[in-house]
C-alpha positions as CSV (number, residue, x, y, z in Angstrom):
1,X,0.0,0.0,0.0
2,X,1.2,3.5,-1.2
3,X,2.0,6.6,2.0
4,X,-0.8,9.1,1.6
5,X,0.0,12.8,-0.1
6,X,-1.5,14.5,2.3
7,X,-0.1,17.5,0.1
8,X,-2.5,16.3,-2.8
9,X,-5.5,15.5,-0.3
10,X,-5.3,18.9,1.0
11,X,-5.3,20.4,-2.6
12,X,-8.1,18.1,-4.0
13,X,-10.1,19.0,-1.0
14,X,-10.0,22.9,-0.9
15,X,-10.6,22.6,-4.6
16,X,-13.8,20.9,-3.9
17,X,-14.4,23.2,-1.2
18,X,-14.1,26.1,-3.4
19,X,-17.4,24.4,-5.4
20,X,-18.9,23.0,-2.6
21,X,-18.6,24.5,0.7
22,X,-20.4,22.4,2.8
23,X,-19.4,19.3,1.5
24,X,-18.8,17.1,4.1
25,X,-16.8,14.6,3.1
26,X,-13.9,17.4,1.8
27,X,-14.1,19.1,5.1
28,X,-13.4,15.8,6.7
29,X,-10.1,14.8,4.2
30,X,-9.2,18.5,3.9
31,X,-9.0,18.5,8.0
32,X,-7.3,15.0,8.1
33,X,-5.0,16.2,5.4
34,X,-4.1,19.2,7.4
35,X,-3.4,17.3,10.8
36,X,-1.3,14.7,9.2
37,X,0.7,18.0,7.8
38,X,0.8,19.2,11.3
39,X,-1.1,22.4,11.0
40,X,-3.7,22.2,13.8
41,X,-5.5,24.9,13.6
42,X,-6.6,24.7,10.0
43,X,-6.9,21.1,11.1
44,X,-9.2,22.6,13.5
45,X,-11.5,24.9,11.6
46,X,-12.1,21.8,9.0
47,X,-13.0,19.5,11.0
48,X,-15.2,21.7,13.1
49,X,-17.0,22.3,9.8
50,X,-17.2,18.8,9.0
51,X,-18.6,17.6,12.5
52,X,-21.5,20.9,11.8
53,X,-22.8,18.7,9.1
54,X,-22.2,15.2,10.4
55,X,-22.3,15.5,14.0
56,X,-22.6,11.3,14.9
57,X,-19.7,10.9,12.2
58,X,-17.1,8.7,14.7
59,X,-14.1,9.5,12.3
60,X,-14.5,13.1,12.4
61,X,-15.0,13.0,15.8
62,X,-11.9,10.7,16.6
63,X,-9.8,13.1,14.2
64,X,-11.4,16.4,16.0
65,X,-10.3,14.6,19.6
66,X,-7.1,14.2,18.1
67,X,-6.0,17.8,17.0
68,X,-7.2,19.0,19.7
69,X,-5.1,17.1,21.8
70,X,-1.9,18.3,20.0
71,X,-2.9,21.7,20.2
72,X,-3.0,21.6,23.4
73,X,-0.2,19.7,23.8
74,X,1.5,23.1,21.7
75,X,0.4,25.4,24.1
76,X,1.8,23.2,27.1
77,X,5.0,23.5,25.2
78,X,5.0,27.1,24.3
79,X,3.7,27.8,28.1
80,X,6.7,26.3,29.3
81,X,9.2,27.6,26.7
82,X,8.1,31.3,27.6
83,X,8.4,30.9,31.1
84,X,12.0,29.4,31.1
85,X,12.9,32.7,29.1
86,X,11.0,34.9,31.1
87,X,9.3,33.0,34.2
């Protein structure tokens, strides 16, 4: 089995977007894409879009639980990076 292109996903996705706005299914891949590139917060906005229109949906859900968790797992780190320059 061929690694995803998350690159690809994300492009095919927005494009679809830009036709369909509230297509669920490209929010979805458009907000997995964007957490397996490591941007969380677009990550974020997608998949809160997504889980608008398919709120029982357990992979958007599971996905949503995940970026959330590294976000906050950022801020921990950039908390604790700020105060060791300046605590």
């Amino acid at each position: 089995m061929e690694p995803v292109n998350y690159e690809r996903v994300r492009e095919y996705s927005q494009k679809v977007l830009e036709r369909q706005p509230n297509n669920a299914k490209a929010l979805y891949r458009a907000g997995v894409a964007f957490f397996h590139l490591q941007d969380y917060d677009q990550a974020r906005h997608y998949l809160l879009a997504a889980i608008n229109r398919q709120p029982k949906d357990a992979n958007v859900r599971r996905y949503l639980q995940l970026t959330q968790s590294e976000l906050s797992s950022y801020h921990r780190k950039e908390k604790q990076l700020y105060l060791g320059m300046f605590g």
